[in-house]
GUDRENDO-599941 format. One line per 3 residues: number of its first residue (from 1); for each residue x, y, z of N, C-alpha, C. Coordinates in steps of 0.001 Angstrom, whole numbers. Layout:
<recs>
NUM) X Y Z X Y Z X Y Z | ... .
</recs>
This chain:
<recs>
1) 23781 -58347 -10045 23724 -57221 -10957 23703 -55910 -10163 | 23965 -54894 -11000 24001 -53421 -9811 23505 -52615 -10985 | 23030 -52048 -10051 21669 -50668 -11171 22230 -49030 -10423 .
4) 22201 -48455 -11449 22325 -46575 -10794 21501 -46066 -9758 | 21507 -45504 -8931 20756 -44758 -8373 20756 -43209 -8768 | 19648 -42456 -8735 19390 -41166 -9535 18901 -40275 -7994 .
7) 18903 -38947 -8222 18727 -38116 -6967 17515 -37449 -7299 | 16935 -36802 -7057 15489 -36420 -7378 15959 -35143 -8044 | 17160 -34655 -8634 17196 -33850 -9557 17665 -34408 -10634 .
10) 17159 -35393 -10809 17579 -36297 -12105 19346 -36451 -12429 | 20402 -36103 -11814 21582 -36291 -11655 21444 -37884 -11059 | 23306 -38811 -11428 23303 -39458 -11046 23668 -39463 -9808 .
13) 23472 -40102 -8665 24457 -39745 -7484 25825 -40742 -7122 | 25876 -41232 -8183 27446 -42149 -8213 27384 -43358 -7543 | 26125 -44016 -6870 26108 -44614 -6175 25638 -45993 -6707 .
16) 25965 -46890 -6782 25376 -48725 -7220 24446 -49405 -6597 | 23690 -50214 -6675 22856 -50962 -5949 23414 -52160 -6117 | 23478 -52936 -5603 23977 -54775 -6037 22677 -55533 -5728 .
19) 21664 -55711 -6889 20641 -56443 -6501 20792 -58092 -6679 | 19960 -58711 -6445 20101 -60369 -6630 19639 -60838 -7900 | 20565 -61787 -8709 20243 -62112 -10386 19175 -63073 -10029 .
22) 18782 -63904 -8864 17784 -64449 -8850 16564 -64051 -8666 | 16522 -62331 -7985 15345 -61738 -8416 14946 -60701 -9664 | 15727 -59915 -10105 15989 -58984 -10833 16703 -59452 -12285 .
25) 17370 -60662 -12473 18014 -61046 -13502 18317 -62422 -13995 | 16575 -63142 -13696 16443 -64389 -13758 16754 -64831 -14930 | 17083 -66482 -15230 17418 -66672 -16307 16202 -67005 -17530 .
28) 15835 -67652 -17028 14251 -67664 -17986 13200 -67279 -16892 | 13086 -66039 -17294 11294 -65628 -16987 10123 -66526 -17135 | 9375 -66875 -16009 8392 -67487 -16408 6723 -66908 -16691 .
31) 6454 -66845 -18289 5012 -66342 -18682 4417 -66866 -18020 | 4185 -68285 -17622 2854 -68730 -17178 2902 -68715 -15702 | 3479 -68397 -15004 3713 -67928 -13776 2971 -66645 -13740 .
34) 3631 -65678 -14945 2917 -64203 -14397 1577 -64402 -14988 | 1089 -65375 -15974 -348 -65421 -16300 -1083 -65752 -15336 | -593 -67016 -14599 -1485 -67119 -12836 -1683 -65844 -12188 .
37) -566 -65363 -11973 -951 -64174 -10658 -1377 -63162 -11528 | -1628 -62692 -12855 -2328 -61922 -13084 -3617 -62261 -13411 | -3896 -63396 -13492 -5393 -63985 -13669 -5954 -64250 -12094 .
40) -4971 -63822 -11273 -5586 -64251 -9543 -5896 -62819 -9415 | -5105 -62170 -9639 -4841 -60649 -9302 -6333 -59596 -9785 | -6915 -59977 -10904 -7868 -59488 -11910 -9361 -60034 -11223 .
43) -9043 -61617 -10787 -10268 -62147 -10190 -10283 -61619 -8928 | -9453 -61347 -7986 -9756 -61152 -6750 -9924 -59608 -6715 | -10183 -58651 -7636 -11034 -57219 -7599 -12152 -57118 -7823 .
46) -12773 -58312 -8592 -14075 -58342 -8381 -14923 -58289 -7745 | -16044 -58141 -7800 -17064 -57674 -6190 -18171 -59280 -6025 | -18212 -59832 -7179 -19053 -60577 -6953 -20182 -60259 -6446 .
49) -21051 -58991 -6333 -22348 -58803 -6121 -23128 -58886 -7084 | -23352 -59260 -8278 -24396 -59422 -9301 -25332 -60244 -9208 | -26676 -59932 -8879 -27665 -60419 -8669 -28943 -60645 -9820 .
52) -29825 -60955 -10345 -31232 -60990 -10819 -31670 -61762 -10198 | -33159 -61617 -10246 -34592 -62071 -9732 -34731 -63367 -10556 | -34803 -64566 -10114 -35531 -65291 -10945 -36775 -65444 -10194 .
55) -37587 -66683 -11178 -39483 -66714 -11242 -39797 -66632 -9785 | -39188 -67142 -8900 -40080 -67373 -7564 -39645 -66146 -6744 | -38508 -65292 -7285 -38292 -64091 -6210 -38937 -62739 -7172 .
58) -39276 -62670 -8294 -40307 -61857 -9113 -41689 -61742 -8053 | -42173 -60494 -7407 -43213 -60178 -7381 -44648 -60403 -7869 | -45739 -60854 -7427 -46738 -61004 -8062 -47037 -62032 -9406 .
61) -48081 -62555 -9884 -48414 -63721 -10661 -48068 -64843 -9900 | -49246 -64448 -9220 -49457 -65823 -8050 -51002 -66407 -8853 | -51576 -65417 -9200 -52895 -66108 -10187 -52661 -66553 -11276 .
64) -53418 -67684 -12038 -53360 -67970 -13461 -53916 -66846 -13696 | -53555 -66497 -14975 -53690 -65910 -15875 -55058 -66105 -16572 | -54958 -67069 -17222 -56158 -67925 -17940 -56675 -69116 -17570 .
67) -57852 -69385 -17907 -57779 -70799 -17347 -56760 -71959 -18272 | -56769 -73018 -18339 -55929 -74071 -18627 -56080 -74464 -19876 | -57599 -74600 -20911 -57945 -75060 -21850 -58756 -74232 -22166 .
70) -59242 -73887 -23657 -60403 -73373 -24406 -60383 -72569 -24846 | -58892 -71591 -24169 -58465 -70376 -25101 -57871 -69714 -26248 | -57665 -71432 -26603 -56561 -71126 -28098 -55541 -70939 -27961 .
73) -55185 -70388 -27140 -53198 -70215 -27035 -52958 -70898 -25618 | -51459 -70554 -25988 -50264 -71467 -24852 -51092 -71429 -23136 | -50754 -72367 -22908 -51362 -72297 -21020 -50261 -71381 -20764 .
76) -50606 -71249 -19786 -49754 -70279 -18582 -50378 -70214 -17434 | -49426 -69929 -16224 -49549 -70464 -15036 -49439 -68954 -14094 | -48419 -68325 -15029 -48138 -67344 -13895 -47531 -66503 -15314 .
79) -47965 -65195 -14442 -47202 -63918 -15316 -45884 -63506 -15175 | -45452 -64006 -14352 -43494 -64026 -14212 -43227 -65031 -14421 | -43493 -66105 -15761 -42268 -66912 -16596 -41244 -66174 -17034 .
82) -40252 -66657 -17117 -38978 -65944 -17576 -39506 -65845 -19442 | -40214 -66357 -19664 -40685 -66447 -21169 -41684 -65099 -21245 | -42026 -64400 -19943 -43053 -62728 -20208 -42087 -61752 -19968 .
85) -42498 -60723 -20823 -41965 -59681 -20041 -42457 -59573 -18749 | -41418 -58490 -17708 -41427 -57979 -16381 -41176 -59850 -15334 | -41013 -60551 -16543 -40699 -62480 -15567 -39416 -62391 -15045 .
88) -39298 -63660 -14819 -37983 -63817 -13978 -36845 -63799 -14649 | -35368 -64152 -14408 -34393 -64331 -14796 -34145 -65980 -14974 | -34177 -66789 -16212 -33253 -68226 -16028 -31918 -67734 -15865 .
91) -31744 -68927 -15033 -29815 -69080 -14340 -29169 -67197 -14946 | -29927 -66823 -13902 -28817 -65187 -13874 -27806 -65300 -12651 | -26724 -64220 -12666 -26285 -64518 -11772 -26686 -64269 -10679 .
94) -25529 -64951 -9626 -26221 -64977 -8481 -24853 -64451 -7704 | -24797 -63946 -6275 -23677 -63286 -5456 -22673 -64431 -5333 | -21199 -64558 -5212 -20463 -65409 -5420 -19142 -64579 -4980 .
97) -18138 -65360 -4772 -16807 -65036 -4418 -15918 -65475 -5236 | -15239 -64846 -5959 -14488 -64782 -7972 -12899 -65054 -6976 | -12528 -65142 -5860 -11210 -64935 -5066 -10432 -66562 -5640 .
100) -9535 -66237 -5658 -8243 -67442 -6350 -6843 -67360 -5407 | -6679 -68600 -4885 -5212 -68915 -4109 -4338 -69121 -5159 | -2848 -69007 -4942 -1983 -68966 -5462 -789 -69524 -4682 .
103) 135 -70535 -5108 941 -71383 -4211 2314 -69764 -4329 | 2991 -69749 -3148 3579 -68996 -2782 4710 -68948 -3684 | 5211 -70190 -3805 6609 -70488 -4569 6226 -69492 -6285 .
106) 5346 -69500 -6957 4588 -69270 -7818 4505 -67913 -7670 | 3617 -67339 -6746 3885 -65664 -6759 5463 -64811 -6688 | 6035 -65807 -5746 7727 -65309 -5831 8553 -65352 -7410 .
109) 7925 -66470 -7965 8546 -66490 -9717 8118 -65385 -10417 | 6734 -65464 -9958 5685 -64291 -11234 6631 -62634 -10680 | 6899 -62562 -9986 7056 -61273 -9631 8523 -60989 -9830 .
112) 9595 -62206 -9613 10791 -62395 -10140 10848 -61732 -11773 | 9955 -62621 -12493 9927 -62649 -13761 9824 -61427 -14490 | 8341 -60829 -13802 8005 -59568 -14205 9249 -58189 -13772 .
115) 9816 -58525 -13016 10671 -57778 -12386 12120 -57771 -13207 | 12293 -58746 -13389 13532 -59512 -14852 13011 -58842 -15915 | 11865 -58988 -16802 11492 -57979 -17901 11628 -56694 -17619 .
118) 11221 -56220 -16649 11673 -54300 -16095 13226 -53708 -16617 | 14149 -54613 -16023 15097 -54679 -16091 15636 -54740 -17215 | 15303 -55768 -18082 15657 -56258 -19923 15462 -54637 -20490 .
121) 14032 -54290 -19562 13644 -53055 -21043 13794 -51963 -20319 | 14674 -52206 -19703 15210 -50897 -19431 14114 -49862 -18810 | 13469 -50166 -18117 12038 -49603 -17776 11983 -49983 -15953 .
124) 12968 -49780 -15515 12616 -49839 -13917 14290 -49166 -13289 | 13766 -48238 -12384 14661 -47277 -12214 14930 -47037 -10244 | 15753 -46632 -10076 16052 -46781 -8533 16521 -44850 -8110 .
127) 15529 -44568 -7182 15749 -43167 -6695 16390 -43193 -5467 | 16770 -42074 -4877 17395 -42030 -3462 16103 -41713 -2411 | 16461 -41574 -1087 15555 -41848 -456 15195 -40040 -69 .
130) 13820 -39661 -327 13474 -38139 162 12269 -38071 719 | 12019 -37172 1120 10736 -36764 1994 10419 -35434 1613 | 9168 -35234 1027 8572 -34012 487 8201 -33427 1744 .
133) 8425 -31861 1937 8300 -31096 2725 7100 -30919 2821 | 5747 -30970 1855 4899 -30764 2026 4107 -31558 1182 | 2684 -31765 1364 1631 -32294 756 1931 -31623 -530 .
136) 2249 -31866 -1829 2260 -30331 -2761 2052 -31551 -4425 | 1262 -31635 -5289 1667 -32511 -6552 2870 -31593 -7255 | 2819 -30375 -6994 3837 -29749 -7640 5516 -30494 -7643 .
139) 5634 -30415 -6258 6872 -30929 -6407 7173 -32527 -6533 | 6382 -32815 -6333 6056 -34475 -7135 6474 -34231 -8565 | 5911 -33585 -9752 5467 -33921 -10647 6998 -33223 -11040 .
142) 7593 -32473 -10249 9097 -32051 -10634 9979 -32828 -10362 | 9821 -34017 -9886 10595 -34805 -9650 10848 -35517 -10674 | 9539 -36021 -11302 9035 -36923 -12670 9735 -36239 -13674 .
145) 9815 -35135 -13695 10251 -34134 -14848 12405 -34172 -14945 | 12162 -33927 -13494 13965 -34131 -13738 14495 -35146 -14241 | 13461 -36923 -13706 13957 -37981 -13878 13687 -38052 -14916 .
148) 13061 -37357 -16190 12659 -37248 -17232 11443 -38797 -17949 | 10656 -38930 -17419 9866 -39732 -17033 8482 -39260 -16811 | 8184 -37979 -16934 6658 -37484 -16844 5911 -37436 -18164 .
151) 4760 -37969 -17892 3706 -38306 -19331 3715 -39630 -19180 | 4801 -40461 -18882 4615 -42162 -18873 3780 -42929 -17938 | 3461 -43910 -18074 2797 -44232 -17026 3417 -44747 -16201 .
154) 3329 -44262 -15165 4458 -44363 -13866 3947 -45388 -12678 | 4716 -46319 -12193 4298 -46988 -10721 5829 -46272 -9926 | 4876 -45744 -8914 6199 -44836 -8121 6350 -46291 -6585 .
157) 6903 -46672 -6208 6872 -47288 -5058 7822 -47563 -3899 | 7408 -46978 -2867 7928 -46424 -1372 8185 -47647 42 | 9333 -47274 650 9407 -48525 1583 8138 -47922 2468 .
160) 7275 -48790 2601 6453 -48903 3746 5178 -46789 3644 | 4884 -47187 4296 3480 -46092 4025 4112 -44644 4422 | 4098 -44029 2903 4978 -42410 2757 3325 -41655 2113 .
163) 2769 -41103 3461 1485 -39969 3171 1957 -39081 2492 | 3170 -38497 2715 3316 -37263 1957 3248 -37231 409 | 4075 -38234 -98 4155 -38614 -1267 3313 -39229 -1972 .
166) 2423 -40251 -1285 1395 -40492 -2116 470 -39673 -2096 | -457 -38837 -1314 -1127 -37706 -1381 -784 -36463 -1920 | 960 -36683 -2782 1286 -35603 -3618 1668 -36213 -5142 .
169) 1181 -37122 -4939 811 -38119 -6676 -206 -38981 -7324 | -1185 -38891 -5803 -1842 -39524 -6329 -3191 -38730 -7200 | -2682 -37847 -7758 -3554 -36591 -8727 -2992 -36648 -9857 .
172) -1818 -37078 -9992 -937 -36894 -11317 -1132 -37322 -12549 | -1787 -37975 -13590 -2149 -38178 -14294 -1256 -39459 -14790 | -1865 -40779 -14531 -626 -42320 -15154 292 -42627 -14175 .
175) 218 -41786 -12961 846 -42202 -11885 578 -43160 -10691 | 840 -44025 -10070 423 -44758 -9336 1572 -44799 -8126 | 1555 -44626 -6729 2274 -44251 -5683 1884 -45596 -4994 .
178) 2411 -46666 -4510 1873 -47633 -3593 3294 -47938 -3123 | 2823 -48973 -1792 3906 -49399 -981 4836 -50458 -1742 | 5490 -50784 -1874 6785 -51735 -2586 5849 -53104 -2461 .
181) 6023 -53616 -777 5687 -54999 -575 4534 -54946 -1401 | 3400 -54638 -1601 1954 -54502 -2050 1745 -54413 -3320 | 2818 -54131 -4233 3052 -54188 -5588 2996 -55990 -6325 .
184) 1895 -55918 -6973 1987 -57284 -7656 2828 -57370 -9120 | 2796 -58730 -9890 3176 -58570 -11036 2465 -57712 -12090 | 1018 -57555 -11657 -55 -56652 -12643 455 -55350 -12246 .
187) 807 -54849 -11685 1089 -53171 -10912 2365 -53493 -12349 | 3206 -53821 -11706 5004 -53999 -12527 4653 -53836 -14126 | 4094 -54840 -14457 3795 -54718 -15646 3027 -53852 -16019 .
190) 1826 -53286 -15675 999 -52646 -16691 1280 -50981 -16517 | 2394 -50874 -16072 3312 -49490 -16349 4606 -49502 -17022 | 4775 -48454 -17640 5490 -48312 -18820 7296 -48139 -17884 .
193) 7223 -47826 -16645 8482 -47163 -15883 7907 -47833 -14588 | 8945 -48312 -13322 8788 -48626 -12218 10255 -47782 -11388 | 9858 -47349 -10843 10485 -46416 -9853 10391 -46420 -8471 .
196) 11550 -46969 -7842 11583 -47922 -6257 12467 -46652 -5795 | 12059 -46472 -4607 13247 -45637 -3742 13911 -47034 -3374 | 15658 -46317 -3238 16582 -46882 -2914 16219 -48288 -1504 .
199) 15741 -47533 -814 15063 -48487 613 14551 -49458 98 | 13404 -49125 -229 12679 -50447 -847 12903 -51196 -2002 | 13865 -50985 -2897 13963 -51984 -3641 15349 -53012 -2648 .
202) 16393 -51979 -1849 16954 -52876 -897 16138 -53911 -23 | 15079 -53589 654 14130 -54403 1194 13393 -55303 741 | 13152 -55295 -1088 12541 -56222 -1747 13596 -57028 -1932 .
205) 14726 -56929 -2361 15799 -57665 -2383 16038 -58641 -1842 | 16150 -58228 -482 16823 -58668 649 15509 -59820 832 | 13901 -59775 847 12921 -60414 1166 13405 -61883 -58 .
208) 13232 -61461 -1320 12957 -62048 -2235 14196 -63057 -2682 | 14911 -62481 -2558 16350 -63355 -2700 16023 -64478 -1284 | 16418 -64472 -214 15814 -65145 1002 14737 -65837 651 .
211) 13856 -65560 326 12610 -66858 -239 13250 -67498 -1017 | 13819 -67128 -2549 14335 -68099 -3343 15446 -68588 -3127 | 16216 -68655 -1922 17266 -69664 -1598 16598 -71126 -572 .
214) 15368 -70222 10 14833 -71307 243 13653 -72369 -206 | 13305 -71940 -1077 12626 -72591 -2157 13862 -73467 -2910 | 14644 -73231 -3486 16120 -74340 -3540 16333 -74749 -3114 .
217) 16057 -75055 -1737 16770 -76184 -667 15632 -77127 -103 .
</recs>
């Protein structure tokens, strides 16, 4: 398949891309592919630090309380049962690691897939390659404006680590600036527009097609 390329004054610049139908124009998309890696993707931001106290790490009520019999009400042993106030926690959580593997063949589909829907809806777009003269959101956000694409929620994404540009979008309001490779199926999807400089969607190409010829053989 071949997609337009656009110039950062929102003109076309006449130029084609020829991407691979096995990444960009798969034949059946697979949902439950992108439901894995977005259910890996969601678990592995978690921090897993959530802690409570249960009875034996609660402070103090090391004495009975009462004695055992004669008082009319319930025994008790200690003033941090999880049954008093200021007691312990039953089964609270405890610190843990929420992190999920994902078989490779599987992330290459999910991202195929999600990348195939971009495409269907007309919602993933290819720029030429520029370099902002300066740190500035201004001329960022004029870029968005020519490509007529500002207000949406935008994933902007660059071959390999561009300071200028992400430190001149990453203020913009629904914008998201990250490196190409580093883009998951959750990034792709949960923006309304995906916008690759010319480089890097050649470089995703070129990666992704190459895995899935060898995953076929």
């Amino acid at each position: 398949m071949q997609i337009d390329v656009y110039k950062i004054d929102g003109t076309l610049t006449g130029e084609k891309v020829d991407l691979s139908d096995s990444v960009f124009s798969i034949e059946k998309p697979n949902d439950h592919a992108i439901y894995l890696s977005v259910k890996q993707f969601l678990a592995n931001q978690r921090q897993g630090t959530s802690k409570s106290k249960e009875r034996s790490e609660v402070s103090g009520g090391g004495k009975k309380p009462w004695k055992q019999k004669g008082k009319g009400g319930a025994r008790a042993g200690t003033t941090r049962s999880p049954l008093w106030v200021g007691g312990g926690t039953i089964f609270g959580p405890k610190p843990r690691d929420h992190r999920q593997d994902l078989n490779k063949k599987v992330k290459t589909l999910a991202k195929a897939s999600a990348l195939t829907y971009k495409v269907q809806d007309k919602q993933l777009m290819v720029v030429e390659d520029f370099e902002l003269p300066e740190y500035k959101t201004q001329s960022f956000t004029e870029i968005l404006d020519n490509l007529k694409v500002n207000g949406k929620k935008i994933l902007f994404l660059t071959n390999g680590k561009n300071d200028k540009i992400y430190r001149s979008g990453r203020n913009v309001a629904k914008v998201k600036v990250m490196e190409s490779e580093k883009a998951a199926p959750y990034d792709i999807l949960n923006n309304q527009v995906v916008i690759y400089q010319k480089s890097a969607i050649l470089a995703l190409n070129e990666k992704m097609s190459g895995a899935g010829k060898r995953s076929a053989e």
